[in-house]
Residue, then its C-alpha position, 0 to 999 in steps of 0.5 A: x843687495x842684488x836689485x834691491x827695491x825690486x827683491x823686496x817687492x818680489x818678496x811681498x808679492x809672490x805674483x811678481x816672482x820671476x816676472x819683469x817689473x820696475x819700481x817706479x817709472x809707471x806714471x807718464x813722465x815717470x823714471x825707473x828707481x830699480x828693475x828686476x834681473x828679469x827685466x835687465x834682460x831687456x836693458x831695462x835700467x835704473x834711472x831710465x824713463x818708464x817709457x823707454x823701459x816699456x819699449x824694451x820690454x813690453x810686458x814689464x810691469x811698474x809697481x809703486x816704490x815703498x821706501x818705509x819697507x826698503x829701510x826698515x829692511x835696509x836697517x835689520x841688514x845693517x843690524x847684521x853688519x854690527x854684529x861683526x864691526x863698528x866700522x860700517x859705511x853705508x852707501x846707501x839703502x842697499x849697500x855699505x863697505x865693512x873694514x873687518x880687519x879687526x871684527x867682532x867674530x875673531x875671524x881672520x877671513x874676509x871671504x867667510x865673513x862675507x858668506x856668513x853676513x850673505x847666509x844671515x841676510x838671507x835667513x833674515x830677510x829672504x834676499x840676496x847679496x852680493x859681495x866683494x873682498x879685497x885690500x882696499x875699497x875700491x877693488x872690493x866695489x868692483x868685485x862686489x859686482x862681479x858675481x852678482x846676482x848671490x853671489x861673492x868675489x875675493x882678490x887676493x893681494x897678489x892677485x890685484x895686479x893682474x885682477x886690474x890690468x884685465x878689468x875692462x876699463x868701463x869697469x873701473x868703479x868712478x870711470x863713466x860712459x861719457x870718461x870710457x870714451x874719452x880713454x877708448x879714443x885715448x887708446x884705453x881699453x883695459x887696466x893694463x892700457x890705463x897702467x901705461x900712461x904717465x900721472x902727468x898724462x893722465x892729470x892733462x887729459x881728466x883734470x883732478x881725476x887724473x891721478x886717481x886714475x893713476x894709483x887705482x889701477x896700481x891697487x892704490x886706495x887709501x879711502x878708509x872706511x868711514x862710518x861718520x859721514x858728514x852732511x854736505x848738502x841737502x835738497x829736493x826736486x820735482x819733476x812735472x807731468x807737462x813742461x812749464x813755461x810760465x815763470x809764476x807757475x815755476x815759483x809757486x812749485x818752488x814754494x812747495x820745494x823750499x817747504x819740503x827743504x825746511x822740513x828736513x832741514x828742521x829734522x837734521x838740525x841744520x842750515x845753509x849758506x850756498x844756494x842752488x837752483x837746479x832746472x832741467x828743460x824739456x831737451x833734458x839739457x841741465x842748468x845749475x845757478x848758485x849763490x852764496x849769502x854770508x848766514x846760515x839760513x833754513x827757512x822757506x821764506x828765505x830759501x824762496x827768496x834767494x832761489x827767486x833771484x836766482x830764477x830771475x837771473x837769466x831768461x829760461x831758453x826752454x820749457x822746463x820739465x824739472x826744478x830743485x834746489x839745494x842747500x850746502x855750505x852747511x853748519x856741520x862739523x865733526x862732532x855731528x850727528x852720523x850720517x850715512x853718505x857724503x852726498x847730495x841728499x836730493x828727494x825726488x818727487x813727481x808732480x802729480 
């Protein structure tokens, strides 16, 4: 979907209708969730504090994110995708990968299925989508964003291969900022550039990521599309209005977070082994401390008890501006319950 959060709420308010706006990021610490195209303009970002989207562009206006409206609209565009398969892998509320090898239509084209599913959506629900058609997923997420907005791109599989070799390499769908200057200073710029260097290279210079490097910009990707995924960990945050430096103040926020976690743990019907604590001071540096207990645990008391001692494990070096925990090692196997992402499921909050 093209700017999702911020689509919709164009859609359900006329008066923000080609205007500069946020979802999120309105409040003094606050951080942008989406911004529309006419705020990217500016450089306006997902992820971005609110104050620094405000310095890029003045006039650009915060509107409160409303998460029941974005799935209910998430799952009629989801409803659309079953027409056509079974094999539906959502990323997240506003994006999925379809294998329609085999689909419910008969139609031997991809690229008209995508038309067709983008016209539907658009018929349904008054948004844009974007698209991406390829052999694999990998090349069909690049290309997915390779038209944006309302727009589709298709690689052809004799097309791959040069389609790679000139994809710039910060392009390249797993390939972050701090990756692309690593292989900038490697005298990597391009998929062709990538292709020159051997797997060993590749595997001493990035570690684990080295050879997937290596097969993905020979078009290899041999991720299916998974429409199962399991549940591999599970947690919340909060970030606070002012830095905290007192400990006792930290434990009484890690009491409202380890609820927030009982309660979804409760809802999924799950528990955990491996608990962490997450704590972002106020330079923004980021501190993780885990410990794994040999039972499976899903309570506050217990959950607040084990992130206690992790919270007394060493002296804090700075305020703290943020504090989560997660659960993982979880009691999830293969036969349960469809989930939509093989990630942490963290929920963010502000303390207000």
């Amino acid at each position: 979907m093209d700017a999702f959060y911020a689509s919709v709420e164009q859609l359900d308010n006329p008066e923000l209708r080609g205007k500069a706006i946020a979802v999120g990021g309105g409040s003094k610490r606050g951080v942008v969730s989406a911004a529309s195209y006419e705020a990217r303009k500016f450089g306006v970002r997902s992820a971005m504090s609110g104050a620094m989207a405000k310095k890029l562009c003045p006039h650009l206006i915060f509107v409160k994110s409303n998460f029941d409206r974005y799935r209910e609209l998430s799952q009629r565009i989801r409803d659309i995708f079953f027409e056509y398969t079974d094999l539906v892998e959502p990323l997240s509320l506003d994006e999925a990968y379809l294998d329609v090898t085999t689909n419910k239509k008969g139609n031997p084209s991809a690229t008209l299925i995508a038309k067709e599913i983008r016209q539907k959506i658009k018929d349904k629900t008054g948004l844009n989508a974007s698209a991406g058609i390829s052999i694999n997923k990998f090349i069909a997420k690049i290309a997915s964003d390779y038209n944006k907005p309302n727009g589709q791109k298709t690689v052809l599989p004799n097309e791959v291969e040069e389609f790679l070799e000139k994809l710039e390499i910060r392009k390249f769908h797993g390939v972050g900022k701090v990756t692309a200057e690593k292989m900038y200073q490697l005298g990597i710029f391009t998929g062709k550039d990538l292709k020159t260097k051997s797997e060993e290279f590749l595997a001493e210079k990035f570690g684990k990521s080295g050879p997937y490097y290596y097969h993905v910009v020979r078009g290899i990707h041999l991720s299916e599309v998974k429409p199962n995924r399991i549940r591999k960990s599970l947690g919340a945050e909060r970030t606070f209005l002012e830095n905290i430096t007192s400990e006792i103040f930290m434990l009484e926020r890690l009491e409202h977070i380890a609820e927030e976690i009982e309660r979804r743990l409760a809802k999924s019907k799950v528990a955990g082994k491996t608990i962490t604590l997450k704590i972002k001071y106020s330079d923004f540096t980021l501190q993780t401390r885990s410990k794994t207990i040999s039972y499976y645990i899903s309570t506050k008391e217990l959950i607040l008890e084990v992130a206690k001692e992790l919270l007394y494990q060493e002296r804090m070096k700075d305020s703290v501006r943020l504090l989560g925990i997660s659960l993982s090692n979880l009691n999830t196997d293969k036969k349960d319950k469809p989930l939509a992402k093989e990630e942490v499921y963290v929920q963010l909050k502000l303390d207000l």
